[in-house]
MIKOL-734832 format. One record per residue: x, y, z of N, C-alpha, C, O in turn. Coordinates in nm, 3 decimals. Last residue first. Example, Ala and Ser with C-alpha at 12.3 -4.5 7.8 and 13.67 -1.06 7.14 Angstrom:
residues 2
<<1.285 -0.225 0.708> <1.367 -0.106 0.714> <1.290 0.003 0.787> <1.341 0.114 0.804>>
<<1.319 -0.569 0.780> <1.230 -0.450 0.780> <1.320 -0.330 0.780> <1.424 -0.332 0.846>>
//
This chain:
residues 156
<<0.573 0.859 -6.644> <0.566 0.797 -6.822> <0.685 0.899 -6.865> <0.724 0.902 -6.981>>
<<0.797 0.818 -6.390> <0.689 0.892 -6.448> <0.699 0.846 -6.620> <0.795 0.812 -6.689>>
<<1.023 0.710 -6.298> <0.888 0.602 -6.251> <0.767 0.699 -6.306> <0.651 0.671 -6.275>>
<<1.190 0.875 -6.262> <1.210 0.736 -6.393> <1.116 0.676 -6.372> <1.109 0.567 -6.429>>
<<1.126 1.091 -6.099> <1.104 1.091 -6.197> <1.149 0.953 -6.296> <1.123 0.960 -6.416>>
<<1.211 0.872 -5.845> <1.072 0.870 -5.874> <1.069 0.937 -6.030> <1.015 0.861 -6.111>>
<<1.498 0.893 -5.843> <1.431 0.727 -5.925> <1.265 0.778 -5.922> <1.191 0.719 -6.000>>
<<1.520 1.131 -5.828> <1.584 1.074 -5.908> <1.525 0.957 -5.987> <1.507 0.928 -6.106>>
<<1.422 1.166 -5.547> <1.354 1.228 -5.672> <1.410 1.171 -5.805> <1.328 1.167 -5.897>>
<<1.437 0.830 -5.385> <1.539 0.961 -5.398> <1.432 1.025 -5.540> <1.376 0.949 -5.619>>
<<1.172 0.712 -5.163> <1.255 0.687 -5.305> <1.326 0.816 -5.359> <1.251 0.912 -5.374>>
<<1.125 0.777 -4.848> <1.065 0.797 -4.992> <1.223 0.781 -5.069> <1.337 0.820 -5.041>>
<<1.172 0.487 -4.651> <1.194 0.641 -4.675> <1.101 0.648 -4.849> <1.046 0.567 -4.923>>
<<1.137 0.231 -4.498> <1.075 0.377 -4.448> <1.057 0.458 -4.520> <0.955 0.526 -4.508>>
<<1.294 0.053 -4.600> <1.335 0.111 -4.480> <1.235 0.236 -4.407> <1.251 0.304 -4.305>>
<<1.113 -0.007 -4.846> <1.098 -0.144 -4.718> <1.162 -0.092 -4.601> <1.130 -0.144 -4.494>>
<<1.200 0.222 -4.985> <1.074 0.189 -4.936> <1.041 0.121 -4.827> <0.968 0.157 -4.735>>
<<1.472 0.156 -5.021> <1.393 0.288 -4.948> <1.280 0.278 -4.911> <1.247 0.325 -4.802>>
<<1.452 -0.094 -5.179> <1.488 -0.079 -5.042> <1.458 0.025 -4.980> <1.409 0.005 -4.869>>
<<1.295 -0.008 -5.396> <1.216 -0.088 -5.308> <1.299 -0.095 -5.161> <1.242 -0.100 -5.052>>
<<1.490 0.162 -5.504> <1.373 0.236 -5.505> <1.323 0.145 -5.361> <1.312 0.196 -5.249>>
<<1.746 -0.038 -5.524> <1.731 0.087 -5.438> <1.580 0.171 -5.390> <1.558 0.224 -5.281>>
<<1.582 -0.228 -5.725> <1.618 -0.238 -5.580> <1.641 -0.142 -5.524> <1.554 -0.122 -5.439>>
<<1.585 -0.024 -5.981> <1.416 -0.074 -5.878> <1.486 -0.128 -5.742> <1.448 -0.071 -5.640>>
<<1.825 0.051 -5.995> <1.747 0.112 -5.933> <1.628 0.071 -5.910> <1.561 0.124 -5.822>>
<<1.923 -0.234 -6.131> <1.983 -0.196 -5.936> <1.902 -0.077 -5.943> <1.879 -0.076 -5.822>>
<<1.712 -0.229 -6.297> <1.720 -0.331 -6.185> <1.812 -0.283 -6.057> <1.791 -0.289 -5.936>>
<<1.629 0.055 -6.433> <1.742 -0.048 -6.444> <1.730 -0.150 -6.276> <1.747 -0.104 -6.163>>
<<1.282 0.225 -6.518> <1.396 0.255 -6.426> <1.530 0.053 -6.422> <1.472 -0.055 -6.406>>
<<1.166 0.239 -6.712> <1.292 0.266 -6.770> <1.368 0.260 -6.632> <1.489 0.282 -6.623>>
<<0.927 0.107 -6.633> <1.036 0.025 -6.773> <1.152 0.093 -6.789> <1.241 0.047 -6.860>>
<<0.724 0.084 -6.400> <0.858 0.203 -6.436> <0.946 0.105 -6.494> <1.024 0.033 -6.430>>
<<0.558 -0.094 -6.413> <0.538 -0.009 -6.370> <0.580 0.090 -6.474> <0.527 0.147 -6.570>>
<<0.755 -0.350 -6.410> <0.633 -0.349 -6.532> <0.579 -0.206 -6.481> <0.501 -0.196 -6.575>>
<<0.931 -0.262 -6.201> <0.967 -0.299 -6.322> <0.876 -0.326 -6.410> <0.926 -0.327 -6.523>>
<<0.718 -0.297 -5.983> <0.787 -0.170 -6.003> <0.863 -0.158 -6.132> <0.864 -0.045 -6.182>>
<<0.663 -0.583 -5.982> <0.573 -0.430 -5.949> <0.637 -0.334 -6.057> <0.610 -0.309 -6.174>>
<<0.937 -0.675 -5.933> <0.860 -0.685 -6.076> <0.774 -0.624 -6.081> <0.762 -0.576 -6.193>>
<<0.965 -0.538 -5.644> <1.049 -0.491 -5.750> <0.956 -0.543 -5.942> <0.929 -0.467 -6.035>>
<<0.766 -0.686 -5.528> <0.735 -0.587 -5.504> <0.854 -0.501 -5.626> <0.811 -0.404 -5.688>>
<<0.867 -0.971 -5.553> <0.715 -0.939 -5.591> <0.712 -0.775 -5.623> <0.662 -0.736 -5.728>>
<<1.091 -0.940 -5.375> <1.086 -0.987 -5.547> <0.937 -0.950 -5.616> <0.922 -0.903 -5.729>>
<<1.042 -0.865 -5.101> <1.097 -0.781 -5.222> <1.063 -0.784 -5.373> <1.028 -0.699 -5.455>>
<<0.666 -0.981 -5.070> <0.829 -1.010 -5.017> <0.857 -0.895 -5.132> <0.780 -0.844 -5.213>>
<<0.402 -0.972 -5.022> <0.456 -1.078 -5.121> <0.595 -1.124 -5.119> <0.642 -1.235 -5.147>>
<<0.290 -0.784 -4.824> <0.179 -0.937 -4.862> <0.262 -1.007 -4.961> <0.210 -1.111 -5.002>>
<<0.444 -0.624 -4.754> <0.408 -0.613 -4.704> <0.318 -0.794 -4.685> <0.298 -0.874 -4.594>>
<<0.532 -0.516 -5.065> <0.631 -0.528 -4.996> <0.586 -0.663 -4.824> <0.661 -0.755 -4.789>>
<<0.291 -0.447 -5.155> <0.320 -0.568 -5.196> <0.496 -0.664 -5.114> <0.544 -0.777 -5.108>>
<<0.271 -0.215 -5.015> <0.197 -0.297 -4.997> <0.206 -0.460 -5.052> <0.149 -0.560 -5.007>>
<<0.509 -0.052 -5.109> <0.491 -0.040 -4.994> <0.430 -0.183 -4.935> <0.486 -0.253 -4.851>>
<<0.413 -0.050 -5.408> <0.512 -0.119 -5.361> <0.525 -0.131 -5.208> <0.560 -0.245 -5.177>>
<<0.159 0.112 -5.358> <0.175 -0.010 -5.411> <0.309 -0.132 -5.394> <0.302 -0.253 -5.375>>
<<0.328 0.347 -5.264> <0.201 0.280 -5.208> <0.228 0.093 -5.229> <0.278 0.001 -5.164>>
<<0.499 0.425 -5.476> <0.531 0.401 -5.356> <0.451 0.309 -5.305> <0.490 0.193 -5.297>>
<<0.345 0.513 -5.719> <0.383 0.382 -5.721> <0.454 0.327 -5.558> <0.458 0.207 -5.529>>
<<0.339 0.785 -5.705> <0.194 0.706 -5.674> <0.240 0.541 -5.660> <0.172 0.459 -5.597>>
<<0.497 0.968 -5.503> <0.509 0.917 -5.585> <0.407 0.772 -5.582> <0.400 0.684 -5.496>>
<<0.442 1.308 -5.396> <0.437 1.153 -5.381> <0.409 1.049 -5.491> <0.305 1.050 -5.558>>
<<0.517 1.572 -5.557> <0.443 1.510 -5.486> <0.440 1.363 -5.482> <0.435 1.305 -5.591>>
<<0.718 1.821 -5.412> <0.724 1.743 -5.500> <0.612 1.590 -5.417> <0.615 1.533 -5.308>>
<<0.685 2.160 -5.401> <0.658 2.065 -5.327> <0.612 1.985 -5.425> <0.522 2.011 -5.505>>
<<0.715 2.411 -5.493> <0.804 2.343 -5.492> <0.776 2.232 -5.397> <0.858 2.217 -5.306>>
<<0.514 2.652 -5.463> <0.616 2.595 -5.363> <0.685 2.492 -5.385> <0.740 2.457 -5.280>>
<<0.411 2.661 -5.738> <0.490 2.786 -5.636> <0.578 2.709 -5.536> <0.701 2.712 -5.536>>
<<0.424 2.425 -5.875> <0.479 2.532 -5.948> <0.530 2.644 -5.862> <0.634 2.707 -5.878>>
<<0.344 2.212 -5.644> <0.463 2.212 -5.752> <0.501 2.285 -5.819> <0.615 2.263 -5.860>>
<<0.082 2.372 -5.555> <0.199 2.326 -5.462> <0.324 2.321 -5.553> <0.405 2.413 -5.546>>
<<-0.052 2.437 -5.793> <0.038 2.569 -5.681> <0.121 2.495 -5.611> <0.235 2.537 -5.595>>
<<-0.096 2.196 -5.884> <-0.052 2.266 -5.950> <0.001 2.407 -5.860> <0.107 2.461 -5.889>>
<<-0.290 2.115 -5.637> <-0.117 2.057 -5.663> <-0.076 2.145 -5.740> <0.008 2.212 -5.679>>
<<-0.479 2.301 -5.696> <-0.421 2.265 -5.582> <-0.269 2.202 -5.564> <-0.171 2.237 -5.497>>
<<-0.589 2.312 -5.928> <-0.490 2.388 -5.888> <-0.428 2.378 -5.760> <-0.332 2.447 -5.727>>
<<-0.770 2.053 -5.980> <-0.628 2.036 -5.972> <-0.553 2.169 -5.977> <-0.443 2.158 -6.031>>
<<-1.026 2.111 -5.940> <-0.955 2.113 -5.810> <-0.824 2.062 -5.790> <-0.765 2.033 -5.687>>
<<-1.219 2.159 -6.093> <-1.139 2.023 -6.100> <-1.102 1.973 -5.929> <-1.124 1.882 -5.850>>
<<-1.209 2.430 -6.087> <-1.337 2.349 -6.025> <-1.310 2.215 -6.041> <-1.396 2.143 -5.991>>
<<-0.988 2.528 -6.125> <-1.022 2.547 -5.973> <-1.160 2.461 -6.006> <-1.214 2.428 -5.901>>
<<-0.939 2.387 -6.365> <-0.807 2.379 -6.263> <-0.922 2.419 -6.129> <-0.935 2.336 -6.039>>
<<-1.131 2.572 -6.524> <-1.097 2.441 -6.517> <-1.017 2.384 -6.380> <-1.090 2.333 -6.295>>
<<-0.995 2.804 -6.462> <-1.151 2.792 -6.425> <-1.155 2.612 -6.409> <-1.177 2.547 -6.307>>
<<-0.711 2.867 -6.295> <-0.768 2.859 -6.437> <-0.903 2.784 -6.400> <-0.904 2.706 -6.305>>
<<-0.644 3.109 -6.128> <-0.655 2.988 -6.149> <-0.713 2.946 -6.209> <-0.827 2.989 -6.188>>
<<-0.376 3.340 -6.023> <-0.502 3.332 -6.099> <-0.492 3.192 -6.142> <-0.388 3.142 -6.183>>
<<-0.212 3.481 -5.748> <-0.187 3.350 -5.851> <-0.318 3.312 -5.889> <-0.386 3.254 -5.804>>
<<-0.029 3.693 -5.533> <-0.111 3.654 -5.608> <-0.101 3.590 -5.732> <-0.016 3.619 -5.817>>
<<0.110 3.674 -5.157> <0.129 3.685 -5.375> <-0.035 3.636 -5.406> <-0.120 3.576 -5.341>>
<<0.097 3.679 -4.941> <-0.006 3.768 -5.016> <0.067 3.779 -5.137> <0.081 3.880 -5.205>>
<<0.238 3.482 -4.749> <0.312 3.598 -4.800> <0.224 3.711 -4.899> <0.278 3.818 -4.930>>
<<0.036 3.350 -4.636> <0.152 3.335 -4.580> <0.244 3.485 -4.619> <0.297 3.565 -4.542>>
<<-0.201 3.250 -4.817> <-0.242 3.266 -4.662> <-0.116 3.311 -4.608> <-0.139 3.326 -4.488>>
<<-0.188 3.411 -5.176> <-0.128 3.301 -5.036> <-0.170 3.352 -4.895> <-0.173 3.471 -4.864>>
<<-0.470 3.415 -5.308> <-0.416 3.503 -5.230> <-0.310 3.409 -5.162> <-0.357 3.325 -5.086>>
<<-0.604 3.299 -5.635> <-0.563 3.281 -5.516> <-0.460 3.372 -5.422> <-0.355 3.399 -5.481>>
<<-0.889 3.389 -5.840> <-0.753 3.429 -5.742> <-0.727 3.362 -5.693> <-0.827 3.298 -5.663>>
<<-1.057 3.262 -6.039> <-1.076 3.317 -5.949> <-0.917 3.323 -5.937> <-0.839 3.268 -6.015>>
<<-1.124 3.251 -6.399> <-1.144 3.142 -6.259> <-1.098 3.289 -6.225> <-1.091 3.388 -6.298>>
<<-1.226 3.372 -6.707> <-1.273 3.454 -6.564> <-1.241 3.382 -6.450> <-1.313 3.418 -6.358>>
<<-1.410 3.177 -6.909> <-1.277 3.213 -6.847> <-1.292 3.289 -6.739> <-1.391 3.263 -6.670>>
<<-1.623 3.382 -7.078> <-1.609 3.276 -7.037> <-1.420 3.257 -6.959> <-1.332 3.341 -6.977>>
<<-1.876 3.612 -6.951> <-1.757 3.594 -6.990> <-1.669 3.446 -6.994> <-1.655 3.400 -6.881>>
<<-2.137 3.838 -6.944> <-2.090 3.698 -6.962> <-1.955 3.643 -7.046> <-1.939 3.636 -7.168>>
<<-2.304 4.073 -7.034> <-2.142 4.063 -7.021> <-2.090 3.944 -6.942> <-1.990 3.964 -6.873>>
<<-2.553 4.024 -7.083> <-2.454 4.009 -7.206> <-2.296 4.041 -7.169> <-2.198 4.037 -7.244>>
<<-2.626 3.986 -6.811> <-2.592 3.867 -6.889> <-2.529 3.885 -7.006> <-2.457 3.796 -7.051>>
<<-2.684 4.203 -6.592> <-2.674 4.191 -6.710> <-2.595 4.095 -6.726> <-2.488 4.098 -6.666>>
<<-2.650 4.182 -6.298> <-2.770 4.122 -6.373> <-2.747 4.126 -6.523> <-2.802 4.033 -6.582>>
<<-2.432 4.336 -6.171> <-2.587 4.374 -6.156> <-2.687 4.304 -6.232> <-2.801 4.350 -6.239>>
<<-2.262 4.121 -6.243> <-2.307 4.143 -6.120> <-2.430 4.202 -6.101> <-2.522 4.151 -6.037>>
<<-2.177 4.206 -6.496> <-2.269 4.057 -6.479> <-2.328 4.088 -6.359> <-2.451 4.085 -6.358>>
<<-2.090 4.471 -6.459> <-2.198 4.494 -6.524> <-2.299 4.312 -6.501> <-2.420 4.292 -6.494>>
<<-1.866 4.425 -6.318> <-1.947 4.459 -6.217> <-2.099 4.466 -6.316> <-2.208 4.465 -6.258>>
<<-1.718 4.069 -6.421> <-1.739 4.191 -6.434> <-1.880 4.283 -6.394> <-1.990 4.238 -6.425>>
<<-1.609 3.921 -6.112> <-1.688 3.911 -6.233> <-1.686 4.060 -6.302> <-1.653 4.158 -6.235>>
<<-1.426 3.631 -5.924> <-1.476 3.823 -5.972> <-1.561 3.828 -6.069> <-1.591 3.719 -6.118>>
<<-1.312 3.469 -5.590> <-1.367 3.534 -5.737> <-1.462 3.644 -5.790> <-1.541 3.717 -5.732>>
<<-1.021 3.396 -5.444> <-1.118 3.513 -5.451> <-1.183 3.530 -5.587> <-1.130 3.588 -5.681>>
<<-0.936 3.211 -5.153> <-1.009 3.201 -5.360> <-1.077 3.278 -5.376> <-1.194 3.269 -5.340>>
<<-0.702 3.272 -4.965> <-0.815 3.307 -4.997> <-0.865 3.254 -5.129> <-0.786 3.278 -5.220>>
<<-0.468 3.011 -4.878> <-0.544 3.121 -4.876> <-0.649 3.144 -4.883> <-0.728 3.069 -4.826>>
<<-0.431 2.676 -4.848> <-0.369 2.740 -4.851> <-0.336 2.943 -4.871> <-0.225 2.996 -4.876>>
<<-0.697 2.650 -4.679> <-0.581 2.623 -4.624> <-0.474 2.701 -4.688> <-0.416 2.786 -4.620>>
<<-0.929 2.883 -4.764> <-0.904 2.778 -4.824> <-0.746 2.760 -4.731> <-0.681 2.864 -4.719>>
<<-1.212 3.073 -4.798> <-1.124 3.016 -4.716> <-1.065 2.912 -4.762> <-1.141 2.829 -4.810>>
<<-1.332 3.253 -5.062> <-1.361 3.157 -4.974> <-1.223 3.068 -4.936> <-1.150 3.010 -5.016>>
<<-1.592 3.527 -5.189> <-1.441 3.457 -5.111> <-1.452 3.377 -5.065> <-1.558 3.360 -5.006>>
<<-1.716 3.643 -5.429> <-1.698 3.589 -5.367> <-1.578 3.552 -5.299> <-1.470 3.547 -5.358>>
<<-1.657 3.897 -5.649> <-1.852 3.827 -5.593> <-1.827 3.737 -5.513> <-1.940 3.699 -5.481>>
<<-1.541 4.180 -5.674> <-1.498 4.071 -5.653> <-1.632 4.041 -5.638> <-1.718 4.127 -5.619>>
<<-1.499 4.328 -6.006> <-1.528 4.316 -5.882> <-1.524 4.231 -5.797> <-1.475 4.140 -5.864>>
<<-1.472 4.552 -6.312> <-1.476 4.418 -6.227> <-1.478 4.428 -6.079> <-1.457 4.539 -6.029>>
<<-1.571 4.791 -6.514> <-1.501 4.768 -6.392> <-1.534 4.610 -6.428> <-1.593 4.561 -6.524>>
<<-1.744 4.939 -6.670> <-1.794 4.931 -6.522> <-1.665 4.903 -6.439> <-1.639 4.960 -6.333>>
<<-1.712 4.786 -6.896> <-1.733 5.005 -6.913> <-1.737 5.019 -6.749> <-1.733 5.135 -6.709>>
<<-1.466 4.614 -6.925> <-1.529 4.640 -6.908> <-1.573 4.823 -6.878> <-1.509 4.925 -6.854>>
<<-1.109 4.650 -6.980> <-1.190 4.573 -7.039> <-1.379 4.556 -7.029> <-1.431 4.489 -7.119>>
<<-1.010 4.837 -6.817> <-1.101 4.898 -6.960> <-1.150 4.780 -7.013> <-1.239 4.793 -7.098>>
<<-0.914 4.714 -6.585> <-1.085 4.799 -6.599> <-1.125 4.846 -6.713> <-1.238 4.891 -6.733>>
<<-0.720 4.554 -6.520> <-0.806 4.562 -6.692> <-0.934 4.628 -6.659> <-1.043 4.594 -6.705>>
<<-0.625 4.669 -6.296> <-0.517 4.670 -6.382> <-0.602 4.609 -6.559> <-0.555 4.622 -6.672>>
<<-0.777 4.598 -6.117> <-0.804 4.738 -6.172> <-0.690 4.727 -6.313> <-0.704 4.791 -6.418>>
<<-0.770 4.363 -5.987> <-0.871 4.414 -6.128> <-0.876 4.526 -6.183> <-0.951 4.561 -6.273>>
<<-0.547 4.412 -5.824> <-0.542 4.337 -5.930> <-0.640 4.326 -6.068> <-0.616 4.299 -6.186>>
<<-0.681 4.523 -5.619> <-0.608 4.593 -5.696> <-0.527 4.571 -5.800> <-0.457 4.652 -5.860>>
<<-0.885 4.332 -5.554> <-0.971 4.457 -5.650> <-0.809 4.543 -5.712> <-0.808 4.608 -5.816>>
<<-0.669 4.216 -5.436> <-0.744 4.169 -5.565> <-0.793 4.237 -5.633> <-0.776 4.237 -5.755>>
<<-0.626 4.324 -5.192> <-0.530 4.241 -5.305> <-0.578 4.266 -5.430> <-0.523 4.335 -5.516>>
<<-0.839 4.307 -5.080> <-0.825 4.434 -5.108> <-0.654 4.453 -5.256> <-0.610 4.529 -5.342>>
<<-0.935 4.072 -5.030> <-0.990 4.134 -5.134> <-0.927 4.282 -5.198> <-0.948 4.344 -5.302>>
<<-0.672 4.048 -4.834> <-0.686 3.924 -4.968> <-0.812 4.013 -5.085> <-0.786 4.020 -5.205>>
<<-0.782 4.185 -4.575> <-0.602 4.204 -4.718> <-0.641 4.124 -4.796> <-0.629 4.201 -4.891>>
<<-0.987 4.073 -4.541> <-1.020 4.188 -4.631> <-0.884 4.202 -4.695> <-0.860 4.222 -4.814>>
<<-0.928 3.845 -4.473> <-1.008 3.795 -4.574> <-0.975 3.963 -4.629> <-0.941 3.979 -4.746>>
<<-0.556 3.813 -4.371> <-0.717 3.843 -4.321> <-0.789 3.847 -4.461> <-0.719 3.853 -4.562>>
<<-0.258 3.625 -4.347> <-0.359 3.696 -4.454> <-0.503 3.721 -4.375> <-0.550 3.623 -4.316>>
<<-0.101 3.515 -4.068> <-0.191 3.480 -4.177> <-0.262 3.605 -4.227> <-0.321 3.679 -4.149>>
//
């Protein structure tokens, strides 16, 4: 795993690359631990000492991977949302995320029988075709997650 100082030392060498955008520089003002790395955020060194006219809007923070030390800037929105979180899982790692309608079918599987649990899934997902809502719901009622196939037909 990444140590906090490889992760700043990442970064300041990532700010150097727009130091003319400021007469000072940028810098880092905070770090903070996060499963999947560091969130390293910066400012420009003139906000840091107090001056306010270099107030910037935009500016989210870093992310350092805890694993291999790439670096991946996160949009201000996105990190205080806290949807960069998936958004790195599915854009860097390729980790496809659970399909929200599983659950539900899982559960109706559980309190109504198949038939209940496929018309679920058919007012749900309109485009997925009756022998794939049965396949979807049999994967389900065996355990497994639904092939990527039928989960993208279960996205608007």
């Amino acid at each position: 795993m990444i140590s906090r100082d490889r992760a700043v030392e990442l970064i300041e060498a990532e700010l150097l690359k727009y130091r003319d955008l400021w007469s000072s520089g940028a810098a880092v003002s905070e770090v903070e631990e996060h499963e999947l790395g560091w969130v390293v955020h910066w400012a420009p060194v003139e906000l840091l000492r107090g001056d306010h006219s270099y107030q910037i809007g935009g500016g989210g923070p870093y992310l350092v991977d805890r694993y291999d030390e790439s670096v991946h800037g996160l949009g201000t929105v996105a990190y205080h949302t806290g949807a960069w979180v998936w958004e790195y899982l599915e854009q860097v790692k390729g980790v496809i995320p659970l399909d929200p309608l599983t659950e539900s079918v899982r559960q109706l599987l559980i309190d109504d029988g198949a038939k209940a649990a496929m018309r679920h899934l058919r007012s749900r997902a309109p485009r997925l075709t009756p022998a794939q809502a049965k396949q979807y719901v049999t994967s389900v009622r065996d355990g497994l997650e639904p092939t990527p196939d039928l989960i993208e037909l279960t996205r608007s």
